[in-house]
C-alpha positions in Angstrom: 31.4 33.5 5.5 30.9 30.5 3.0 29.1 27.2 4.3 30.5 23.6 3.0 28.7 21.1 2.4 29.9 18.9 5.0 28.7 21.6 7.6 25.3 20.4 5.7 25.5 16.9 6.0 26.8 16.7 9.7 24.2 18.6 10.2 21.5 16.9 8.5 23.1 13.2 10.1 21.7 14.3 12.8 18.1 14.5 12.4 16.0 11.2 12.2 13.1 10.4 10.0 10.6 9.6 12.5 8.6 7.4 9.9 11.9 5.9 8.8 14.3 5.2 11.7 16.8 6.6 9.7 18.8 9.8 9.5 18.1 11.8 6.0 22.3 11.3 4.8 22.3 7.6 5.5 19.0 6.8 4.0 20.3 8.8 0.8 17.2 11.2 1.5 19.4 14.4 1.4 19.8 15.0 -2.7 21.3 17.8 -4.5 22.7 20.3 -1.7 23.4 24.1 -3.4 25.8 26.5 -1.9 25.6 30.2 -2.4 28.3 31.7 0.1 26.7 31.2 3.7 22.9 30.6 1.7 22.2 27.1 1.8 19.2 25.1 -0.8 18.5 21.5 -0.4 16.2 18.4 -1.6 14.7 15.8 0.7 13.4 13.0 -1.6 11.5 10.5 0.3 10.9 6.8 -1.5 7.0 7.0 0.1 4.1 9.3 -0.2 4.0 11.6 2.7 1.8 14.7 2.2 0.8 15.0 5.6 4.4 14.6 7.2 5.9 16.9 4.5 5.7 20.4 6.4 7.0 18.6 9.7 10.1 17.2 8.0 10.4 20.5 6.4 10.4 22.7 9.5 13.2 19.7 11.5 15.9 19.7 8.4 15.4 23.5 8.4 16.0 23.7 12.2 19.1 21.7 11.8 20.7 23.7 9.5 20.2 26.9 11.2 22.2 25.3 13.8 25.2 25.8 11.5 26.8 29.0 12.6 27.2 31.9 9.8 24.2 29.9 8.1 22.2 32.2 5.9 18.9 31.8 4.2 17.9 28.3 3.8 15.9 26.6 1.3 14.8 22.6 1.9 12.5 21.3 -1.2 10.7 18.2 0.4 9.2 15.7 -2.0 8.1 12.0 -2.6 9.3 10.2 -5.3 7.7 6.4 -6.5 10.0 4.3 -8.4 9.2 0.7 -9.3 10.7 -2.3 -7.0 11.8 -5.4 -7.4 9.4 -8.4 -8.2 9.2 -12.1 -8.8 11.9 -13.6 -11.2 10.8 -14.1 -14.7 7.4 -11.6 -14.1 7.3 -8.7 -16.2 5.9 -5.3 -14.7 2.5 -4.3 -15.4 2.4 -1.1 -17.6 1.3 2.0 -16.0 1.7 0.4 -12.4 5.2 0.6 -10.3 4.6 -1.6 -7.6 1.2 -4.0 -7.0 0.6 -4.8 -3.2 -1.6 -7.7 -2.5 -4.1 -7.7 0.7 -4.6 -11.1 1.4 -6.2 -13.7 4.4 -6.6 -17.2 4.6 -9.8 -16.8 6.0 -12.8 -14.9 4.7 -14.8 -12.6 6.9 -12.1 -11.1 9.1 -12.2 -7.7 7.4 -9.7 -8.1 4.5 -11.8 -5.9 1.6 -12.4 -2.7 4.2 -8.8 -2.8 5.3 -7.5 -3.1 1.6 -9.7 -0.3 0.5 -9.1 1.9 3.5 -5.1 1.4 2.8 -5.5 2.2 -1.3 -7.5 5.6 0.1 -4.8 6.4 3.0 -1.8 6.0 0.3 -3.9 8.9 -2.1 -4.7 11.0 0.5 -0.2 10.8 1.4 0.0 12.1 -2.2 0.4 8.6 -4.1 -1.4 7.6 -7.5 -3.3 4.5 -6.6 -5.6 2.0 -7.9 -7.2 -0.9 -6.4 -8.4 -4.1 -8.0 -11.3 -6.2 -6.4 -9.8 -10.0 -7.2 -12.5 -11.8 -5.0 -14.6 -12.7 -7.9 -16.9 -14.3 -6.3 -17.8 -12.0 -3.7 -16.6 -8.7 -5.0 -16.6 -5.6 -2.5 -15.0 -2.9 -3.6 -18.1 -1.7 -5.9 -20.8 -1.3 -2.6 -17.0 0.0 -0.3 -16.3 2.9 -2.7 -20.1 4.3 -3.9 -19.9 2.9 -7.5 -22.5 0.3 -7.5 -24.6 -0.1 -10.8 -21.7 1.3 -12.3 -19.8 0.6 -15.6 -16.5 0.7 -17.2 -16.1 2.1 -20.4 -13.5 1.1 -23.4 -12.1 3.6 -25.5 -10.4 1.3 -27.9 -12.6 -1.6 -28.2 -10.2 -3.7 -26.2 -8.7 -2.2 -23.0 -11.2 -1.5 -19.9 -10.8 2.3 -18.4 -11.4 2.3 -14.5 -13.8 3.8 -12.2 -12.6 6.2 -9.9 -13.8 7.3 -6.6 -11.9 10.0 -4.1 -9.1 9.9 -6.0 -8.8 5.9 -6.8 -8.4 4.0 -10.0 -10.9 0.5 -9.4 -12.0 -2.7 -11.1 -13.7 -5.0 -10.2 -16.0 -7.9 -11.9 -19.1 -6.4 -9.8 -19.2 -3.6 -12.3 -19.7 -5.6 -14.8 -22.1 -8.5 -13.3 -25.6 -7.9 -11.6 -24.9 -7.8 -8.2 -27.3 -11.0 -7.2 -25.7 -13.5 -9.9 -23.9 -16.0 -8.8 -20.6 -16.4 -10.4 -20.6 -20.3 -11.1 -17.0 -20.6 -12.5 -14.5 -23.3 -12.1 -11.1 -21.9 -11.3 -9.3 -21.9 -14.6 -12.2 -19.2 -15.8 -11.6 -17.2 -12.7 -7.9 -17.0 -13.1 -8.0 -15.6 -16.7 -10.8 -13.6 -15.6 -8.3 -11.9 -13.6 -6.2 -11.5 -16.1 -8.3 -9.8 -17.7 -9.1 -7.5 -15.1 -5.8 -7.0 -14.4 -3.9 -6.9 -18.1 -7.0 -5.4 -20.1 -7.4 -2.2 -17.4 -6.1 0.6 -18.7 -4.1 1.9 -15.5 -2.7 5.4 -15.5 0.6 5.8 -13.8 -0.2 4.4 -10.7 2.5 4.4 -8.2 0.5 1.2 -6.2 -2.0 -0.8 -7.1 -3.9 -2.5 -4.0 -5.3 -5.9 -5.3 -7.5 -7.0 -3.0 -7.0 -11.0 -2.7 -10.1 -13.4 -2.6 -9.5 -15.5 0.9 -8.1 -18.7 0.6 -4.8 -20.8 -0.4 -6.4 -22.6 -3.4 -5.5 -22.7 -7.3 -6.7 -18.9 -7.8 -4.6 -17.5 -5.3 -1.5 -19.9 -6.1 -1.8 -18.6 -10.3 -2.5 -14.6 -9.1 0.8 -15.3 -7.2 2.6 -16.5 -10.0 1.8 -14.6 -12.8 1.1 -11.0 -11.7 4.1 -9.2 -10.4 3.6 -8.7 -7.1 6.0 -6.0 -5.1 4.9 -7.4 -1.9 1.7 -8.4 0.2 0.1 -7.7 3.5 -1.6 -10.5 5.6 -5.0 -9.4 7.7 -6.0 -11.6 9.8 -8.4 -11.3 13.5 -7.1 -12.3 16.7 -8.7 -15.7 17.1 -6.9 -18.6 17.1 -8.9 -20.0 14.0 -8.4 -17.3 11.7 -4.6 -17.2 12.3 -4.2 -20.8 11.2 -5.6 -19.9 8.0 -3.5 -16.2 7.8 0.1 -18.3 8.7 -1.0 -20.7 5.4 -1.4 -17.8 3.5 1.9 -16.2 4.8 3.3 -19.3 3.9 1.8 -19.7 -0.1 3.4 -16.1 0.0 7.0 -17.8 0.8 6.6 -20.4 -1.3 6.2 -17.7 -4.4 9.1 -15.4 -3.3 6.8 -12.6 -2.7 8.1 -11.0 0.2 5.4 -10.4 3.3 5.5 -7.0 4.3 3.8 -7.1 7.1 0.6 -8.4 9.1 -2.6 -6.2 10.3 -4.6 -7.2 12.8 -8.5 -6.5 12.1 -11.0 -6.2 14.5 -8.6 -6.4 18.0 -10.5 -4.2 20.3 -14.2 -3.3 21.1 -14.9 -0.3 23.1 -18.5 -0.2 24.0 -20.3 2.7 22.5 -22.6 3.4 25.5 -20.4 2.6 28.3 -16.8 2.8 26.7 -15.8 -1.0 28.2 -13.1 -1.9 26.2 -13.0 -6.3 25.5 -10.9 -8.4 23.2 -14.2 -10.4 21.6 -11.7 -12.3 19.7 -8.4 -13.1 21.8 -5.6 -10.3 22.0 -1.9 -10.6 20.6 -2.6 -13.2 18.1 -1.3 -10.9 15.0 1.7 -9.4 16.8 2.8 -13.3 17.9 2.2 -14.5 14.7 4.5 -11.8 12.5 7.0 -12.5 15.7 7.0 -16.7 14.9 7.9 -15.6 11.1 10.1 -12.8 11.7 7.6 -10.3 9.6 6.8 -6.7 10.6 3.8 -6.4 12.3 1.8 -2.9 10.9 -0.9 -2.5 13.3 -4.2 -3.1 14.8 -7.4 -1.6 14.2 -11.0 -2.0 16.3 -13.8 -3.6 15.6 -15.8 -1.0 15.2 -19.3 0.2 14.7 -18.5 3.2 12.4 -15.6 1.4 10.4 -18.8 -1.4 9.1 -21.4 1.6 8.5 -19.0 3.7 6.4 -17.6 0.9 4.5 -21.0 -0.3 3.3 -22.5 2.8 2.9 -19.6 3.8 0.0 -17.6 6.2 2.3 -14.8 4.5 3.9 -13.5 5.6 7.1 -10.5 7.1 5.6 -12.7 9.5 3.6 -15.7 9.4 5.5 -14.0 10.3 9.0 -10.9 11.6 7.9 -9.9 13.0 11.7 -11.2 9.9 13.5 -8.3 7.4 15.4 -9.7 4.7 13.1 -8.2 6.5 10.3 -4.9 7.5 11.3 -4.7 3.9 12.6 -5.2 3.1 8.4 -3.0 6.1 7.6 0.3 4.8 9.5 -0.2 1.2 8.4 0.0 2.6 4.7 3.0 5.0 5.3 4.4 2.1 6.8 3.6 -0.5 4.1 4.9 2.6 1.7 8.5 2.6 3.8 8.6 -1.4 3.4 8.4 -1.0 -0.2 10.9 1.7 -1.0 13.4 -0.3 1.4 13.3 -2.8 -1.5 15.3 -3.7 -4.4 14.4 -0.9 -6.9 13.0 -3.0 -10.4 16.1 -2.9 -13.1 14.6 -4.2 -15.8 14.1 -1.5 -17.6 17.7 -0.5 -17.7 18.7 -3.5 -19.6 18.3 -3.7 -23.4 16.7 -6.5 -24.9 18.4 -8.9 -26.6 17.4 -10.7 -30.0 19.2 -13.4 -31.9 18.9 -13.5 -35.5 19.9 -15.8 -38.1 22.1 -13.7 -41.0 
């Protein structure tokens, strides 16, 4: 008895991607079906990194199949693929990076640098190549977050910067290459082409994301990061408290204003639970992140506690991602970068490349 391959696809309708919301035909998930009389072989090609939720999606297309009576022996090859999206008009992609996410808050101090680095890390541990760049220069993080302090990047060509890399992420940041008690006592124009530099003269390698972690504010260094660095999309953090939304919705906004699409808000720092007692208490309000992505119609990702452990392992170079893999904390982090991951490969794939260039020339 010979199976067709609509037997496969009715079949495979059926089953939703629990990550997605979307069955594996519709979505275009279900690739390159092969029939060998009543043996069946398959691809599932997911647009986001999904190591962990591989074997699971695996075992449910599988089961679905088998459903098909006569069905033989079944093969389903379940992989992530990366392609490059969409960005602002006119902004050409960086080479060696497919899509740049910016982590960004119009306020400083509600947690924006751990939450940026513990995304990059939960996007390399679901498979993905990533990099992140620390763009706060004057108070840059990511050196102390990831364990490279003291460090330095070396150039192989006398020109291009090669990053530091720490559990399995490409960084750069201008606190590798400044002592880490000077004062950076630069006007804004420097900063910006600092930045550029950073950004440009970094010698990426074929990263699928590239997590730029934003310096807070809505001022001139944000507004020229926005418009000159092609940005796939960006992510708002923000706490709970009434002051630190005003600021997030003005950086939402400067996000708008760009045509950089928001991809979602986090909410840092929503819960404490009490180490010695367990009391759980909203120090900083409750809701505030979930109403604000509802008054702009933007997804909201998550929230995460404020919590003890997340501040001790971010400081002491081991984020909670890597330094307490199995903790709630850091499946919290993992689903907010899956679904930061889905947001993107929902997008406008980037075309440019499939157009040839044109040149006019006087004859």
């Amino acid at each position: 008895m010979s199976i067709s391959q609509e037997q496969v696809k009715t079949a495979l309708a059926g089953v939703v991607d629990a990550n997605t919301g979307k069955d594996f035909v519709s979505s275009r998930a279900l690739r390159n079906i092969r029939l060998d009389g009543a043996d069946v072989a398959f691809d599932i090609e997911l647009g986001y990194p999904a190591k962990t939720q591989i074997d699971a999606i695996r075992k449910e297309v599988i089961a679905a199949v088998k459903a098909i009576p006569g069905v033989g022996n079944i093969s389903a090859n379940v992989h992530s693929k990366i392609v490059a999206h969409a960005v602002q008009l006119g902004v050409k992609l960086l080479p060696g990076v497919k899509n740049i996410i910016a982590v960004a808050s119009g306020k400083g101090g509600v947690g924006k640098s751990t939450t940026a680095v513990n995304l990059a890390l939960a996007l390399a541990q679901e498979g993905a190549s990533v990099g992140i760049l620390d763009a706060d220069i004057y108070g840059p993080s990511q050196p102390q977050m990831l364990g490279l302090a003291g460090q330095q990047p070396e150039s192989h060509d006398g020109q291009n910067m090669e990053p530091l890399e720490a559990y399995g992420l490409q960084a750069m940041s201008i606190g590798f290459m400044v002592d880490v008690e000077t004062p950076m006592i630069w006007r804004g124009p420097m900063v910006a082409q600092a930045l550029d530099q950073l950004l440009a003269q970094t010698h990426w390698r074929d990263l699928d994301y590239l997590i730029v972690d934003m310096p807070p504010g809505t001022g001139d260094i944000q507004l020229s990061l926005s418009q000159k660095v092609p940005v796939t999309g960006a992510v708002i953090v923000t706490t709970p408290q009434d002051i630190a939304l005003i600021d997030a919705r003005k950086g939402l906004k400067m996000f708008e204003k760009v045509n950089i699409p928001i991809l979602g808000v986090v909410e840092n720092m929503s819960i404490h639970i009490c180490s010695q007692c367990g009391h759980a208490e909203h120090i900083f309000g409750a809701g505030g992140g979930e109403r604000m992505g509802a008054d702009y119609g933007v997804e909201f990702l998550g929230s995460l506690p404020l919590e003890l452990a997340i501040r001790e392992m971010a400081d002491g170079g081991k984020p909670t991602v890597v330094g307490a893999p199995d903790s709630p904390a850091a499946e919290i982090y993992r689903a907010i970068a899956r679904r930061i991951a889905i947001k993107i490969a929902e997008k406008a794939k980037d075309m440019t490349s499939k157009f040839p260039n044109i040149v006019v020339k006087n004859t």
